[in-house]
C-alpha positions in Angstrom: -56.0 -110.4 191.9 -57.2 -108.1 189.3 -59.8 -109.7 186.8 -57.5 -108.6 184.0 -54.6 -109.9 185.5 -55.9 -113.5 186.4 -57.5 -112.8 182.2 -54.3 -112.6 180.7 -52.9 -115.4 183.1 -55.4 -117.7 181.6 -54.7 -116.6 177.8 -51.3 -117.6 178.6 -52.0 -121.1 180.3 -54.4 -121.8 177.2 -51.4 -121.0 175.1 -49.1 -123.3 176.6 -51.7 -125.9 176.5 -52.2 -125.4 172.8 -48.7 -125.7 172.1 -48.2 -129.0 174.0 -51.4 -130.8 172.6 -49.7 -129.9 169.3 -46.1 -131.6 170.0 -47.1 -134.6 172.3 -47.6 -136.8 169.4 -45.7 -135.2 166.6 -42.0 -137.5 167.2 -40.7 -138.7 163.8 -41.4 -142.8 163.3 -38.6 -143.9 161.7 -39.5 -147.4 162.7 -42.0 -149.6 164.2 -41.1 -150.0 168.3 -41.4 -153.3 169.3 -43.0 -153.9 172.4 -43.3 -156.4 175.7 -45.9 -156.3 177.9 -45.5 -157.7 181.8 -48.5 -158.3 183.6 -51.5 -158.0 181.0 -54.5 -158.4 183.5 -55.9 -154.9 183.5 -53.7 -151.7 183.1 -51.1 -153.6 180.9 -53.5 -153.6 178.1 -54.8 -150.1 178.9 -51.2 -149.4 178.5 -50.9 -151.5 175.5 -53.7 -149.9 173.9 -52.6 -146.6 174.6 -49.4 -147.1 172.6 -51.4 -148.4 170.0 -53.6 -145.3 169.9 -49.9 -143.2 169.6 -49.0 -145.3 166.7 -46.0 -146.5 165.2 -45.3 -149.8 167.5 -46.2 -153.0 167.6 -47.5 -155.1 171.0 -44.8 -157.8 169.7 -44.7 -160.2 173.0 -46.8 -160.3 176.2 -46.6 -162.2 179.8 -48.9 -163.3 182.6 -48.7 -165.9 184.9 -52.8 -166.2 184.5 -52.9 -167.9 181.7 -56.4 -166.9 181.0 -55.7 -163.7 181.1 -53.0 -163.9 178.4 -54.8 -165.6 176.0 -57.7 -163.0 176.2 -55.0 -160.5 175.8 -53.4 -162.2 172.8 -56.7 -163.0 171.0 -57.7 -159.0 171.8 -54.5 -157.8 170.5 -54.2 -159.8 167.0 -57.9 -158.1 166.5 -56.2 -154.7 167.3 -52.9 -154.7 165.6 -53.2 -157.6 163.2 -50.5 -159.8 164.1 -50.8 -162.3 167.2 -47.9 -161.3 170.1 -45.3 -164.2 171.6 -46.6 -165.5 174.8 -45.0 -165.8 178.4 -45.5 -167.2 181.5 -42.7 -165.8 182.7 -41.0 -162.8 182.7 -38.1 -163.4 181.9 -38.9 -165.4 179.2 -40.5 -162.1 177.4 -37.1 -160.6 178.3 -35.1 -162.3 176.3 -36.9 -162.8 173.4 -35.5 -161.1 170.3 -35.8 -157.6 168.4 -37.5 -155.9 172.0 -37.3 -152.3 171.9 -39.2 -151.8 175.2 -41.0 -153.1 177.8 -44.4 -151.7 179.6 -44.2 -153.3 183.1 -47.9 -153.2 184.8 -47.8 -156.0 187.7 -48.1 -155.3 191.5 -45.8 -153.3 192.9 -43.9 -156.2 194.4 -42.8 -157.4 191.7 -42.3 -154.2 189.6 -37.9 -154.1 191.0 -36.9 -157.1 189.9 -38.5 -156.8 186.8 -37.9 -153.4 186.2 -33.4 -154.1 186.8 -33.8 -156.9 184.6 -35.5 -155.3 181.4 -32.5 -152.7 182.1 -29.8 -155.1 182.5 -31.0 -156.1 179.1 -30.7 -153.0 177.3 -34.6 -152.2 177.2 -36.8 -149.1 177.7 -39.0 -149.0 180.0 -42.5 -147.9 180.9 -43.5 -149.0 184.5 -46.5 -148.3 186.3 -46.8 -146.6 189.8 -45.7 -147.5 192.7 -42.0 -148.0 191.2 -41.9 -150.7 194.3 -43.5 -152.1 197.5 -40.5 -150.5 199.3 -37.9 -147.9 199.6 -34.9 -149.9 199.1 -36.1 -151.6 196.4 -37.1 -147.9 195.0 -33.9 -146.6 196.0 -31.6 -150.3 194.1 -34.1 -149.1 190.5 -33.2 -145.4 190.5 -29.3 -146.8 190.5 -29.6 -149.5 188.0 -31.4 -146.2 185.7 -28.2 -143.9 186.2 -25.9 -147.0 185.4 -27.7 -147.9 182.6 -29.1 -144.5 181.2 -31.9 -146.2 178.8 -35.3 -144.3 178.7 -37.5 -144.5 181.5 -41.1 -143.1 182.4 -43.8 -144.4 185.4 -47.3 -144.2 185.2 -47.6 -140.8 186.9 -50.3 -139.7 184.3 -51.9 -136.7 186.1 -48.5 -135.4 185.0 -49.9 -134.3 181.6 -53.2 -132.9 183.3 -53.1 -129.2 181.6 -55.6 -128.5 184.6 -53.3 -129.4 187.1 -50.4 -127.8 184.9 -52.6 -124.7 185.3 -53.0 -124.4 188.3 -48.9 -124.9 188.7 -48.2 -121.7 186.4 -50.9 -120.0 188.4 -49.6 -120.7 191.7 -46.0 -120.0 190.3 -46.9 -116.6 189.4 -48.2 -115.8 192.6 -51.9 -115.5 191.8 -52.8 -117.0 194.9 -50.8 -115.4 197.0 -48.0 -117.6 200.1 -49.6 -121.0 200.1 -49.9 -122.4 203.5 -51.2 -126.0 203.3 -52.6 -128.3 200.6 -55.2 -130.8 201.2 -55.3 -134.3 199.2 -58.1 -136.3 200.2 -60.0 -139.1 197.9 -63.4 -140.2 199.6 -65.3 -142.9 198.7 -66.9 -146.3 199.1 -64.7 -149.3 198.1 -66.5 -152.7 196.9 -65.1 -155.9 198.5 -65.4 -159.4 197.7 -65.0 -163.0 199.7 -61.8 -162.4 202.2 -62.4 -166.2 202.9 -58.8 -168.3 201.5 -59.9 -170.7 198.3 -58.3 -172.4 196.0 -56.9 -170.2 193.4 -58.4 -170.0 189.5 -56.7 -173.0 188.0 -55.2 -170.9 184.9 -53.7 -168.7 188.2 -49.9 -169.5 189.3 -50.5 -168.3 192.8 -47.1 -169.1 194.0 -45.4 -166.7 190.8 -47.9 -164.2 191.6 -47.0 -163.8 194.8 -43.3 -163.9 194.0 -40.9 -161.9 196.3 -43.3 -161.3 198.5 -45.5 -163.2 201.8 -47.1 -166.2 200.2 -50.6 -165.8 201.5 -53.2 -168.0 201.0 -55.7 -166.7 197.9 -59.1 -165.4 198.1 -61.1 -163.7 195.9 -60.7 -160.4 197.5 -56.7 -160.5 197.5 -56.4 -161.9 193.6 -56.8 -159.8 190.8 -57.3 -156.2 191.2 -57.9 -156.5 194.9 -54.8 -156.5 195.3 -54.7 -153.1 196.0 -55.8 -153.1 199.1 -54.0 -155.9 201.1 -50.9 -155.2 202.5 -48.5 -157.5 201.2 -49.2 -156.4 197.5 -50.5 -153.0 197.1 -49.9 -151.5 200.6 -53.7 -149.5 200.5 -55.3 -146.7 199.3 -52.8 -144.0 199.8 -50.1 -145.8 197.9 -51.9 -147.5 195.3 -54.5 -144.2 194.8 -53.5 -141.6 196.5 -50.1 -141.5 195.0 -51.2 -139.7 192.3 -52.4 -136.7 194.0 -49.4 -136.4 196.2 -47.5 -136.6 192.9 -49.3 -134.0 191.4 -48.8 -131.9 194.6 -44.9 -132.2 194.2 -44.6 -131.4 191.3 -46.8 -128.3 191.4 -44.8 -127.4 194.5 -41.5 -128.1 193.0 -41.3 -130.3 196.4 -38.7 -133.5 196.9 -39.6 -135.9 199.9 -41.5 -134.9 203.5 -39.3 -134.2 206.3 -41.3 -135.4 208.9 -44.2 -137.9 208.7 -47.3 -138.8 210.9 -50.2 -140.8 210.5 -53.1 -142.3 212.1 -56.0 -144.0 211.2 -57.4 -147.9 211.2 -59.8 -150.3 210.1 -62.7 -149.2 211.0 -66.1 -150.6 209.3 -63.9 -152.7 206.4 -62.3 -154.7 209.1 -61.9 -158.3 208.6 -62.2 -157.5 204.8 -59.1 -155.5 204.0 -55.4 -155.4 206.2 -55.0 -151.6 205.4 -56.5 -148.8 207.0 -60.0 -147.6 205.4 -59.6 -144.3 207.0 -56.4 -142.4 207.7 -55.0 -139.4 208.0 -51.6 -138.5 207.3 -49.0 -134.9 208.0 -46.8 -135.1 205.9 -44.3 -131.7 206.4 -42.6 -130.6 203.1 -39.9 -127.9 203.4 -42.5 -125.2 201.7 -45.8 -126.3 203.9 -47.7 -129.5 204.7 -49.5 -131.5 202.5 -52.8 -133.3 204.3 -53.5 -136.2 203.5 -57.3 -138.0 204.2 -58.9 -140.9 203.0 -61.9 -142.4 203.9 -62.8 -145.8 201.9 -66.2 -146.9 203.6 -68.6 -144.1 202.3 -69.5 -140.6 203.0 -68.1 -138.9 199.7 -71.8 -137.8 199.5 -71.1 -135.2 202.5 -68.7 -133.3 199.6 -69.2 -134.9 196.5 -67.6 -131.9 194.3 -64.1 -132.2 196.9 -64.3 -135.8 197.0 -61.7 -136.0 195.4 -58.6 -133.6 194.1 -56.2 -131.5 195.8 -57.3 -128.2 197.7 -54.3 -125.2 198.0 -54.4 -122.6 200.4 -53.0 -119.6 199.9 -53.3 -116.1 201.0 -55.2 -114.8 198.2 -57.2 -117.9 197.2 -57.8 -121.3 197.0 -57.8 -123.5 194.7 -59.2 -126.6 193.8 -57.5 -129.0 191.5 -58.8 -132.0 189.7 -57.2 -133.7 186.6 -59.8 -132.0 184.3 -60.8 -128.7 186.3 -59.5 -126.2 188.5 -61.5 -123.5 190.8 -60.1 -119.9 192.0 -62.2 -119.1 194.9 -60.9 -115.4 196.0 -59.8 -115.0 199.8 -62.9 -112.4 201.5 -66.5 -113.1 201.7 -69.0 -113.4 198.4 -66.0 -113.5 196.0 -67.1 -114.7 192.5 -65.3 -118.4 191.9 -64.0 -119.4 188.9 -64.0 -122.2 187.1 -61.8 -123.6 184.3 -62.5 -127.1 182.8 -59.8 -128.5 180.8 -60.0 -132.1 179.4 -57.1 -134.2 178.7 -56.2 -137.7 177.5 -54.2 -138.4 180.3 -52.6 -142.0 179.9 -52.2 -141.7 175.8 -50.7 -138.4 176.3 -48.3 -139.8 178.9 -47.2 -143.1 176.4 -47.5 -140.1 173.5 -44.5 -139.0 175.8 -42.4 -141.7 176.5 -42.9 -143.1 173.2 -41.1 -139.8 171.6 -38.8 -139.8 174.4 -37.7 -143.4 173.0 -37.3 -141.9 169.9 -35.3 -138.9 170.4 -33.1 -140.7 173.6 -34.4 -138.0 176.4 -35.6 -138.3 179.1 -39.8 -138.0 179.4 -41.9 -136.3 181.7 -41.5 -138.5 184.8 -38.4 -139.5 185.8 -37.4 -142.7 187.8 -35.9 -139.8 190.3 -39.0 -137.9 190.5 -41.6 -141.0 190.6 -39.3 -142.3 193.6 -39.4 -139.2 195.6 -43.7 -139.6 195.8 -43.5 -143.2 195.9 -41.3 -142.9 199.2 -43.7 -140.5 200.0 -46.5 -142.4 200.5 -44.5 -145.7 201.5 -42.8 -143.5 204.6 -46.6 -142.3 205.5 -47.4 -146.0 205.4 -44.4 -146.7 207.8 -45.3 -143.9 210.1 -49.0 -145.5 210.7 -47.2 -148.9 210.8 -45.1 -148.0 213.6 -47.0 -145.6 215.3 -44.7 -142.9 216.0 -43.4 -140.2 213.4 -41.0 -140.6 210.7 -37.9 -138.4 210.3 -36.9 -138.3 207.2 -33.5 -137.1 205.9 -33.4 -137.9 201.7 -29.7 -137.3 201.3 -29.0 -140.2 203.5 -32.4 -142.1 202.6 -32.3 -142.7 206.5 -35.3 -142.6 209.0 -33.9 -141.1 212.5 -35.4 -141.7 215.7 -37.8 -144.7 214.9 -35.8 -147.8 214.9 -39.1 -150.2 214.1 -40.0 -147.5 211.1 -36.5 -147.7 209.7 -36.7 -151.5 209.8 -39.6 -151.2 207.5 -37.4 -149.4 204.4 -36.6 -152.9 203.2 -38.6 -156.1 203.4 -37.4 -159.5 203.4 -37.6 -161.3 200.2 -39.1 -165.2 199.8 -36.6 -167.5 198.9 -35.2 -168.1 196.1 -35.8 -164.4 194.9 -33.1 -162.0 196.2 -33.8 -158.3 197.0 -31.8 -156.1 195.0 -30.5 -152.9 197.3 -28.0 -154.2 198.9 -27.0 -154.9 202.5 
């Protein structure tokens, strides 16, 4: 890795970078978009205000089934855009109101499938957050109901538009850092909790629509809004609500589809009692090119490592890197080798809608395809179903079967509540 080399590597990274800071928001506005938003608790208004920030649409119609939390959002908006937005408590109420161009679907993953086939059956764009669903058939029924209907789609993998992580894929590509032989994605850290104890739920809170499709459990504060995320009936834990985005950006830097094999172990180990997902595991998953590592610990400790507690680390023969969503470090294979550092800052969510917005515009398809975002969102579900069942997960994508692990392959599809019907079939 000559210095000049690796020198006019970078000039031509920084180039690239230039050139798509320069085009991300340049699509012609021929009209105003009209929008829906589903689910405006938290990240449905960061995504609302990111399209704002792009320009050129309007927030026309919002849904929650808080009804506190859509009133905030309503009041918030008219101060943003200038016009109030239609209100829904449902769903499918926003869907078929009139002169939509798009929707922005931001629940929990359990409800995101339903949601998600329905916005398309109605002709609608969509912008969905990550995970596309809480499992892989209903992953597997949204990335048909796409192809059939062929509108515009793009999920909330953001670190997609990271120029450091974009980097660090051109680098690797060229063969900078020589064969790589394993990556390492691991995000440390301590995890706040609140009361686990079951309560009555807000009274602006339709717990029974919130829960939808999925268990009806009884509501506590840590398992309502934004806590979600780590219960297992909702958002399925760290890896899959979190740590999907650095397997993502591990894909696609690898040019990888889905694991072959799968193991995992791991528990509840000081959260117990709290949370019903693991607050440490550690996962193998066994890519075609090399294994990715996955570690999480959610109790503490990200002082031990606090410049690795997060990112992605790839080991190759002539270096290693570590990747972040702003920065990337070169550290040379030998002893005393000079790292090198490479900061590069990026607007990462109004780049993404910068994206899909255009994409709506010109009828392509934008950076992250419902394909793509199912491959890492079966990813991480499989891993989930490998520590669920205990034994390892064969994987075999063409025929989106698990071999050899009856009880894991059970687990590809969960039994929807009544009166909502899952949508893969069979």
């Amino acid at each position: 890795m000559a210095k000049s080399t690796r020198r006019e590597f970078l000039g031509t990274a920084a180039a690239a970078t230039v050139a798509l800071g320069k085009s991300a928001y340049g699509a012609a506005r021929d009209r105003t978009l009209k929008i829906g938003v589903i689910g405006v608790g938290w990240y449905g208004m960061v995504d609302a205000k990111a399209a704002l920030q792009v320009g050129g649409v309007e927030i026309a119609a919002i849904c929650d089934v808080d009804s506190e939390h859509l009133r905030r959002s309503a009041d918030e908006l008219q101060k943003l855009q200038g016009s109030r937005p239609q209100t829904f408590k449902l769903y499918t109420d926003l869907l078929d109101a009139k002169g939509l161009d798009l929707v922005i679907i931001a629940t929990p993953p359990h409800w995101h499938a339903l949601q998600f086939i329905a916005a398309l059956e109605r002709g609608l764009d969509i912008y969905c957050e990550k995970p596309i669903s809480y499992d892989v058939r209903e992953g597997r029924a949204m990335v048909d109901a796409a192809r059939l209907y062929q509108r515009v789609v793009q999920i909330g993998f953001q670190r997609r538009q990271s120029q450091a992580l974009r980097q660090v894929k051109q680098f690797i590509d060229a063969g900078m850092a020589g064969h790589i032989i394993q990556v390492d994605a691991q995000i440390h850290y301590k995890t706040t909790t609140k009361d686990p104890t079951p309560k009555d739920p807000p009274p602006s809170l339709d717990w029974d629509q919130w829960c939808g499709p999925g268990p009806k459990i009884p509501y506590s504060d840590q398992v309502g809004h934004f806590n979600w995320r780590l219960e297992k009936t909702s958002g399925h834990g760290h890896l899959v609500d979190w740590g999907i985005h650095l397997i993502d950006a591990a894909r696609m830097i690898l040019d990888e589809q889905t694991p072959l094999r799968i193991t995992a172990a791991g528990g509840l180990y000081y959260l117990r009692d709290k949370i019903t997902t693991p607050d440490t595991l550690t996962v193998n998953f066994e890519f075609a090119r090399c294994p990715i590592v996955w570690r999480h610990r959610i109790w503490g400790a990200e002082e031990y490592t606090p410049e690795i507690s997060n990112g992605l680390l790839f080991y190759g023969e002539r270096a290693t890197i570590f990747a972040t969503d702003s920065s990337w470090i070169v550290i040379p294979a030998g002893k005393n080798k000079e790292r090198q550092e490479h900061k590069v800052q990026t607007d990462l969510g109004t780049r993404h809608m910068a994206d899909f917005l255009a994409a709506v515009r010109t009828r392509r398809q934008p950076v992250c395809t419902i394909d793509d975002a199912f491959r890492s969102t079966a990813t991480v579900q499989l891993a989930m179903i490998a520590y669920e069942s205990g034994l390892p997960v064969q994987w075999n994508e063409a025929t989106g079967q698990i071999t050899g692990n009856p009880a894991g392959a059970k687990l590809l599809k969960r039994p929807y509540r009544m009166p909502w019907q899952h949508p893969y079939p069979g």
